[in-house]
N, CA, C and O of each residue as an XYZ file, in Angstrom:
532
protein
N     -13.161    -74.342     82.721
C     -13.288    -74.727     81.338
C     -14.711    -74.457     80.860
O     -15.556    -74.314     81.744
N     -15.052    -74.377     79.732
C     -16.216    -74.184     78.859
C     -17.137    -75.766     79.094
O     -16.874    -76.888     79.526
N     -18.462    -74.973     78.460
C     -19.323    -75.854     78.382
C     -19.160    -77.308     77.548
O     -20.173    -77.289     76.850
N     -18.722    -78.080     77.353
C     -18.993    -79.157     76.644
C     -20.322    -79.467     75.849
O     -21.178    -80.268     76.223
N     -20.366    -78.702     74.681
C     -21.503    -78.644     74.012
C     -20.692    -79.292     72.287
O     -19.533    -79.104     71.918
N     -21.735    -80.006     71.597
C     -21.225    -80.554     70.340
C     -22.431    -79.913     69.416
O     -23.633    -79.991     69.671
N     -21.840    -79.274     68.307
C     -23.144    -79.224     67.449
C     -22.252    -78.900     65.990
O     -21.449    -77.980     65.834
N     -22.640    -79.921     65.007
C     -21.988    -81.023     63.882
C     -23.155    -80.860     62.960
O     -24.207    -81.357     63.361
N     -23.165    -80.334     61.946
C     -23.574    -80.044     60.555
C     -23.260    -81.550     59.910
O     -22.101    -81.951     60.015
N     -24.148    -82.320     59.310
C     -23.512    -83.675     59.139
C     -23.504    -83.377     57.043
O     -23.180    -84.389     56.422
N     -23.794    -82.269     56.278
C     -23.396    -82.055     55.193
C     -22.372    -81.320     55.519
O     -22.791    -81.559     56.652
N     -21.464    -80.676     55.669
C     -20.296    -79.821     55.697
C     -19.266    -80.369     56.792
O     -19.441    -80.521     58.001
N     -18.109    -80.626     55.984
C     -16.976    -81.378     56.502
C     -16.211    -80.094     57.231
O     -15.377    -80.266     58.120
N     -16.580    -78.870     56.769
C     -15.876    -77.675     57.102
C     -16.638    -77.048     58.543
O     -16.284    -75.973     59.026
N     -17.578    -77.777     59.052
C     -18.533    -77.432     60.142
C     -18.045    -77.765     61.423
O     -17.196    -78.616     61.155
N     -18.052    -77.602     62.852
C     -17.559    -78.065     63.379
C     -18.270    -77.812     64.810
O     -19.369    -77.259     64.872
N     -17.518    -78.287     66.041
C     -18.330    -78.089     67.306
C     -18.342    -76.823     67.827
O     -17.320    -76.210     67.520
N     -19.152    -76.166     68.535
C     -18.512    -74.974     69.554
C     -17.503    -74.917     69.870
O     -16.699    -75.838     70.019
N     -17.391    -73.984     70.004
C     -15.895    -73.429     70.233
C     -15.638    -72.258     71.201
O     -16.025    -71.090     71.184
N     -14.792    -73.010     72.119
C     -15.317    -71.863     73.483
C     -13.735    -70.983     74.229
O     -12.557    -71.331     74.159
N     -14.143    -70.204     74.664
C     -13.036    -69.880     75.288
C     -13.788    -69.039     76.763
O     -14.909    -68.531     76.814
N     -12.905    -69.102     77.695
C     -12.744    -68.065     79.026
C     -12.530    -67.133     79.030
O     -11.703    -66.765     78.196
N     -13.049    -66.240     79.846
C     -12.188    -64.729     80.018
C     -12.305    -64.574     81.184
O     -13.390    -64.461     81.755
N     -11.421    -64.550     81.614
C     -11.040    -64.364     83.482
C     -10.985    -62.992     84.023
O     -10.327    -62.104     83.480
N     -11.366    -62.901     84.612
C     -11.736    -61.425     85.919
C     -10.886    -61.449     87.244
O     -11.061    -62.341     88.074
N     -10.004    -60.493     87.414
C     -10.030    -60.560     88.875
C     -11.166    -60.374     89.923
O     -12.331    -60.022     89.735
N     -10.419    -60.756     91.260
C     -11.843    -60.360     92.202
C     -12.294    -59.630     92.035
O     -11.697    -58.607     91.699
N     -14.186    -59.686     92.210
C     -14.792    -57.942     92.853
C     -14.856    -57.253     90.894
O     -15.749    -56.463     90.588
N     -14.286    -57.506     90.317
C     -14.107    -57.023     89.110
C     -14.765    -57.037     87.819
O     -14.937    -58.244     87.648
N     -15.187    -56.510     86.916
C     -15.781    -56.706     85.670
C     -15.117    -55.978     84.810
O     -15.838    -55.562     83.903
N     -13.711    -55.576     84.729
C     -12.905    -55.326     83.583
C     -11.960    -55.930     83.127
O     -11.411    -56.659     83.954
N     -11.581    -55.931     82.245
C     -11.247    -57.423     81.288
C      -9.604    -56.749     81.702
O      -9.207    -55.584     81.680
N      -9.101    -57.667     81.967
C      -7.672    -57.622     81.464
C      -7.041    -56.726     80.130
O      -7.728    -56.478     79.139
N      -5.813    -56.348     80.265
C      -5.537    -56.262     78.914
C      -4.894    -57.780     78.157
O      -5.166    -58.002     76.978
N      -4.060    -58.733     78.937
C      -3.697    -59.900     79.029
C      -5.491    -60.807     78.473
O      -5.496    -61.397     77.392
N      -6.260    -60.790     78.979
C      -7.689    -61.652     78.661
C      -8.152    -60.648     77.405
O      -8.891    -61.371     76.736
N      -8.100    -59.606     76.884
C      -8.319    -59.264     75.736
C      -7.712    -59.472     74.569
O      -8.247    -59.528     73.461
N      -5.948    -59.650     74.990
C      -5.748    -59.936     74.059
C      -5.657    -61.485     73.401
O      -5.061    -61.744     72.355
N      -6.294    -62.346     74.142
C      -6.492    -63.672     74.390
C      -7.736    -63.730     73.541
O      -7.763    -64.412     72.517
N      -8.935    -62.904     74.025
C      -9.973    -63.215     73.548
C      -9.937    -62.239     71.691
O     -10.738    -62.388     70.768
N      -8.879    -61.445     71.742
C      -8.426    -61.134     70.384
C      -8.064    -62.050     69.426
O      -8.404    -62.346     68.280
N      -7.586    -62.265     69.923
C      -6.606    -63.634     69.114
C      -7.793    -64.971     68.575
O      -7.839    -65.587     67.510
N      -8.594    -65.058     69.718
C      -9.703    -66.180     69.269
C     -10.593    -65.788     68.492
O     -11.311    -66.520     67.811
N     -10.619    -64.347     68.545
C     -11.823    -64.243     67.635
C     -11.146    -64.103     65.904
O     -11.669    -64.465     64.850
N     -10.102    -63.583     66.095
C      -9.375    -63.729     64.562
C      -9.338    -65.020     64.073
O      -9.638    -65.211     62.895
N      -8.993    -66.013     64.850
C      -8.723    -67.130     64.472
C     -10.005    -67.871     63.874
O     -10.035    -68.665     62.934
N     -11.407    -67.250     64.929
C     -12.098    -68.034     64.238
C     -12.917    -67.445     63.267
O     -13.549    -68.237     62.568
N     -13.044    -66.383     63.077
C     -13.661    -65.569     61.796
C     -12.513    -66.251     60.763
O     -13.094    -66.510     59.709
N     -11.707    -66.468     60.722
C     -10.398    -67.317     59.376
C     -11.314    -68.404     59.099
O     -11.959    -68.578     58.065
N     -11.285    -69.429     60.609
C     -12.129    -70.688     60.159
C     -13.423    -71.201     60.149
O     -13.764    -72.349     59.861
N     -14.420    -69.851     60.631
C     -15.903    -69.977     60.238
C     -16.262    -68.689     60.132
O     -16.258    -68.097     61.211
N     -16.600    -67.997     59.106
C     -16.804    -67.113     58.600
C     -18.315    -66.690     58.756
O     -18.848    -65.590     58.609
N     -18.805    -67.856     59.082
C     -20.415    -67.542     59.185
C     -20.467    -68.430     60.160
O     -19.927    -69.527     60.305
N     -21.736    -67.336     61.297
C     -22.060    -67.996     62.589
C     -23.460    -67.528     62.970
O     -23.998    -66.430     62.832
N     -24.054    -69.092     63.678
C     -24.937    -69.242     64.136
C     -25.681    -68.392     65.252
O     -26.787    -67.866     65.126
N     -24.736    -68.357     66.533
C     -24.927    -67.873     67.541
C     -23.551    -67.901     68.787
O     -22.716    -68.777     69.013
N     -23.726    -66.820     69.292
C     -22.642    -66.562     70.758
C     -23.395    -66.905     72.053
O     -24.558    -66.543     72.232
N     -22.789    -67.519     72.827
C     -24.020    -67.866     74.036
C     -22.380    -67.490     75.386
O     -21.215    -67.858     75.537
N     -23.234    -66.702     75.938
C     -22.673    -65.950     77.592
C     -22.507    -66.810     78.763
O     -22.396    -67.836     78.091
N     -22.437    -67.088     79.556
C     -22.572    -67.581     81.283
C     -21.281    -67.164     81.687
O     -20.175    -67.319     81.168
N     -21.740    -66.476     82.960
C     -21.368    -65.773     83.505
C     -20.504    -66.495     84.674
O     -21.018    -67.613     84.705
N     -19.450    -66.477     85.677
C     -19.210    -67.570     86.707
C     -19.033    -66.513     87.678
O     -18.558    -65.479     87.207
N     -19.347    -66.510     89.152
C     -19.036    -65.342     90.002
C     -18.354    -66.601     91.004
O     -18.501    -67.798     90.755
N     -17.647    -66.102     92.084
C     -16.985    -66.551     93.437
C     -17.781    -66.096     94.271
O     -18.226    -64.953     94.371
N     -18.090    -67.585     95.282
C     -19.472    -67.121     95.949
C     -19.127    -66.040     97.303
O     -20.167    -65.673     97.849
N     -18.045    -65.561     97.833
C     -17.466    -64.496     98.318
C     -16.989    -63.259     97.521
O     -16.088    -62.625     98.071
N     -17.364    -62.861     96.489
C     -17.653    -61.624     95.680
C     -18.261    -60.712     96.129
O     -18.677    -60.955     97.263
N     -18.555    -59.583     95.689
C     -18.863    -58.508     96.288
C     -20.314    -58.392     95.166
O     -20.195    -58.121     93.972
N     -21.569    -58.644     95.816
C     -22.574    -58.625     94.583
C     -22.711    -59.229     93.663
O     -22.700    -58.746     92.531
N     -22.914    -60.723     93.994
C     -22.742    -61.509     92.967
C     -23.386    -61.675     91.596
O     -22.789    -62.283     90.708
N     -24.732    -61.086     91.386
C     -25.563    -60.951     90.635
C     -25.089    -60.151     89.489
O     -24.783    -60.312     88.308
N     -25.187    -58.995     90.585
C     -24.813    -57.604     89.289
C     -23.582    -57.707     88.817
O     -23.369    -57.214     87.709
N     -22.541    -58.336     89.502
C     -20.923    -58.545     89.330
C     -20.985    -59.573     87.684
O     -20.543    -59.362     86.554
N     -21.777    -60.720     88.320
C     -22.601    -61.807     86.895
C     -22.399    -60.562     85.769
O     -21.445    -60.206     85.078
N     -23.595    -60.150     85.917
C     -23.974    -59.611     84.960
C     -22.988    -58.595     83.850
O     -22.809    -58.704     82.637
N     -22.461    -57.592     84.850
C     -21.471    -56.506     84.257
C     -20.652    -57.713     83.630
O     -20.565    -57.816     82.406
N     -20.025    -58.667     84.529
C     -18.650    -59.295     82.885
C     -19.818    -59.681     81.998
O     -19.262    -59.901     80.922
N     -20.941    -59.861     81.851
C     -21.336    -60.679     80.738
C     -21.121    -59.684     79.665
O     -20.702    -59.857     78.521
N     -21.595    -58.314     80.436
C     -21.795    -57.053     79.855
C     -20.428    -56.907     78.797
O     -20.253    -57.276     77.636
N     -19.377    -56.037     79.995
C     -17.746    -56.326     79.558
C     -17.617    -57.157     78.235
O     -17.609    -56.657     77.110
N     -17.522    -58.434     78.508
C     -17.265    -59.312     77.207
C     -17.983    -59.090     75.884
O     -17.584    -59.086     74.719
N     -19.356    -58.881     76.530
C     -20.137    -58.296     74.741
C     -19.612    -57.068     74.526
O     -19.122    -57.178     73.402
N     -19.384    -55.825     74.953
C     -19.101    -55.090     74.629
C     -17.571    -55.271     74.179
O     -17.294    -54.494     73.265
N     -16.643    -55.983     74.527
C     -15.117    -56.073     73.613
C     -15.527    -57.101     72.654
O     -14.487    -57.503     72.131
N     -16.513    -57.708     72.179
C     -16.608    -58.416     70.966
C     -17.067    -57.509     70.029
O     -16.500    -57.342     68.949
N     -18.159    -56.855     70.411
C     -18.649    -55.395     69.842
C     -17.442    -54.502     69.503
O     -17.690    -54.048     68.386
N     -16.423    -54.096     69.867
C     -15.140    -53.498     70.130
C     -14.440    -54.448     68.955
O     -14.637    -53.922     67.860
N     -13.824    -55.455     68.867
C     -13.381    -56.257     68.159
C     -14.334    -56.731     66.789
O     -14.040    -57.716     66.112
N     -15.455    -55.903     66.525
C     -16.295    -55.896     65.454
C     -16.518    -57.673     64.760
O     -16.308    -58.110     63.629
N     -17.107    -58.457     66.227
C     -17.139    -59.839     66.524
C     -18.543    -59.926     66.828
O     -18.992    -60.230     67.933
N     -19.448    -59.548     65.449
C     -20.909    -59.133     65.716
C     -21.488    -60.134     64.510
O     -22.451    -59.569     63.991
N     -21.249    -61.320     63.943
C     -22.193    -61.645     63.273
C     -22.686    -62.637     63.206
O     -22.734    -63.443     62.277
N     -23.387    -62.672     64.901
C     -24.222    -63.696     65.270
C     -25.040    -62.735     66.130
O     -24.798    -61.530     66.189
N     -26.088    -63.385     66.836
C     -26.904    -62.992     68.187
C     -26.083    -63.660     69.461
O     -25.555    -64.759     69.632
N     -26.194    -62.756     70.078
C     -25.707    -63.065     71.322
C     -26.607    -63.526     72.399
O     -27.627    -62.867     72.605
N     -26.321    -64.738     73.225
C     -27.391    -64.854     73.885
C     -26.709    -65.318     74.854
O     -25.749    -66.079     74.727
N     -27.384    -64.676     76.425
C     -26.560    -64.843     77.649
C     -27.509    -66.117     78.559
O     -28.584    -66.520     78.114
N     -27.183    -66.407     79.276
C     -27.377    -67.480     79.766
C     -28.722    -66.800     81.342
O     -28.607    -65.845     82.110
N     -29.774    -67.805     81.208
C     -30.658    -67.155     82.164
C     -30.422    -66.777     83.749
O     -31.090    -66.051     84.485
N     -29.068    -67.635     84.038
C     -28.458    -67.471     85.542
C     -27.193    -67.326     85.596
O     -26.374    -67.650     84.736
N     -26.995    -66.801     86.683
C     -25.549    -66.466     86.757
C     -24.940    -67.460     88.039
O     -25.487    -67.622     89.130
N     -23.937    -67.936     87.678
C     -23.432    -69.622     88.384
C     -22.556    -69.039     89.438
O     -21.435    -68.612     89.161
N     -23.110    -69.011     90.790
C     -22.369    -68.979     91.594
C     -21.324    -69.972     92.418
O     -22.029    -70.616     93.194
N     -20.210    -70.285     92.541
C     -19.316    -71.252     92.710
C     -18.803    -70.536     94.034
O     -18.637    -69.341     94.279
N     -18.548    -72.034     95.043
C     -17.851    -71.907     96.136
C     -16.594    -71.951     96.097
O     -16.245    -72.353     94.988
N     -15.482    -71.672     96.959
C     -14.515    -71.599     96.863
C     -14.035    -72.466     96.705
O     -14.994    -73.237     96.754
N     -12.623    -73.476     96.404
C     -12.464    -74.789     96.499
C     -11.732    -74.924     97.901
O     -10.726    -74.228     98.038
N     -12.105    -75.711     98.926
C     -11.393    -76.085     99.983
C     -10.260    -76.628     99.867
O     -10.011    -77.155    100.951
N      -9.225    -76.832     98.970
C      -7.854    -77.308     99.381
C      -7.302    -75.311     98.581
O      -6.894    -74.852     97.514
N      -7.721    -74.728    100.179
C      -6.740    -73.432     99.859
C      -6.600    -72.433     98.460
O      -5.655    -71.809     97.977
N      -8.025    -72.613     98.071
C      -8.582    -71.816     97.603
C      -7.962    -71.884     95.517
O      -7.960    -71.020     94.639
N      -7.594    -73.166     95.532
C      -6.653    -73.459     94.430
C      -7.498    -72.860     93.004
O      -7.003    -72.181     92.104
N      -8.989    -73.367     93.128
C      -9.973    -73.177     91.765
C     -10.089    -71.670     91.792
O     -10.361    -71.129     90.721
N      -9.899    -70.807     93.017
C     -10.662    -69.745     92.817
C     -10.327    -68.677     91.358
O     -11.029    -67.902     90.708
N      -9.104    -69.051     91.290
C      -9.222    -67.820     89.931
C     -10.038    -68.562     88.617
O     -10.795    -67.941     87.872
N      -9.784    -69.742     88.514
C     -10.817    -70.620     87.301
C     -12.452    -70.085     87.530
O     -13.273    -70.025     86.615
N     -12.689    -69.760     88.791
C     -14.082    -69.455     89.037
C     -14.864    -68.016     87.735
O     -15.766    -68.015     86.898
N     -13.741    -66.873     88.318
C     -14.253    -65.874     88.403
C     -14.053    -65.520     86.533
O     -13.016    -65.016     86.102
N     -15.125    -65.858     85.709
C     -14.885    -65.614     84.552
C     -16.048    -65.745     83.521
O     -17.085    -66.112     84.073
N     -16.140    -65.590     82.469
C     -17.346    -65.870     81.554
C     -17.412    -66.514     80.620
O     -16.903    -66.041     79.604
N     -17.836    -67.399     80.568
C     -17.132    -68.421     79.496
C     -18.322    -68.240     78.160
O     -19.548    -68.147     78.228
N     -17.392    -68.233     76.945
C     -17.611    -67.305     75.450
C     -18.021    -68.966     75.018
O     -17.339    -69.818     75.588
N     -18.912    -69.381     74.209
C     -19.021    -70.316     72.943
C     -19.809    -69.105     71.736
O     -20.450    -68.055     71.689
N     -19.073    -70.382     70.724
C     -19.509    -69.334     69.221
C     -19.893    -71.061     68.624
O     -19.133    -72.025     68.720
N     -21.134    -71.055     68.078
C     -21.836    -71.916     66.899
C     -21.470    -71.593     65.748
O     -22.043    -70.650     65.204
N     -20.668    -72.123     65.236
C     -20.825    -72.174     63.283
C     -22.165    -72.052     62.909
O     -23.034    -72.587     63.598
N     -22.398    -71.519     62.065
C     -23.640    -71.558     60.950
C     -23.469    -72.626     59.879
O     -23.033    -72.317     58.770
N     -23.793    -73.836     60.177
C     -23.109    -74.840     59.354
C     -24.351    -75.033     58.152
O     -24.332    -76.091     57.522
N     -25.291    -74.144     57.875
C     -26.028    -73.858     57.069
C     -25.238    -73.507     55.858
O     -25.262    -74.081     54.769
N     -24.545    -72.492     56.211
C     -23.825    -71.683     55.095
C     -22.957    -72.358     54.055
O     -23.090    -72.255     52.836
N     -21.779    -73.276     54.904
C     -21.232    -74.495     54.722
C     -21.840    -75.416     53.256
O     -21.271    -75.267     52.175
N     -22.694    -76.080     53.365
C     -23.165    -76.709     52.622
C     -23.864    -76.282     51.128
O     -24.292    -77.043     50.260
N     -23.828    -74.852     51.139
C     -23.821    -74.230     49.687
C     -22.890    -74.341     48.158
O     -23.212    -73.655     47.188
């Protein structure tokens, strides 16, 4: 799951919290699904409908700490994902990626978390500036 982050414009009733979504990777991998694109399609329509103006996109990256290169692996989905928002013309904020890339152990009851691991989790800030005009 996403970060649990709140950030509330207290003039604009139309403002609201982050808003996050996942995009999951198979192992070893940094290409998006066509299934996770069209997921992360769908969210971004939805929320250009209900905030039209935005603050900022913020990245983190999640690798499986048995990956193949965990760093650069980090990095390429962060890559991947900006570039299909770029692709999906989902450009009108700054994007800003996160200074580390979160390496996660496997979960010991048989490996149940591991696909939740391997993914990058997307938040988008309203511009709740705009809002209040």
């Amino acid at each position: 799951m996403g970060v649990a982050v709140i950030f509330r414009c207290a003039a604009a009733e139309a403002c609201g919290p982050i808003e996050n979504i996942d995009v999951y990777f198979p192992k070893d991998s940094a290409v998006i699904s066509p299934e996770q694109l069209r997921r992360l399609s769908i969210w971004t329509v939805d929320l250009l409908k209900k905030y039209p103006w935005h603050s900022y996109i913020v990245l983190s990256a999640n690798v499986q700490s048995d990956e193949h290169d965990v760093m650069q692996l980090g990095r390429q989905r962060e890559l991947a994902v900006r570039l299909a928002l770029i692709d999906m013309n989902f450009t009108r904020a700054p994007v800003h990626v996160a200074d580390r890339i979160y390496v996660r152990a496997i979960n010991g009851l048989g490996g149940a978390l591991s696909e939740d691991v391997k993914r990058v989790e997307l938040g988008l800030a309203p511009d709740c500036t705009q809002y209040s005009r």
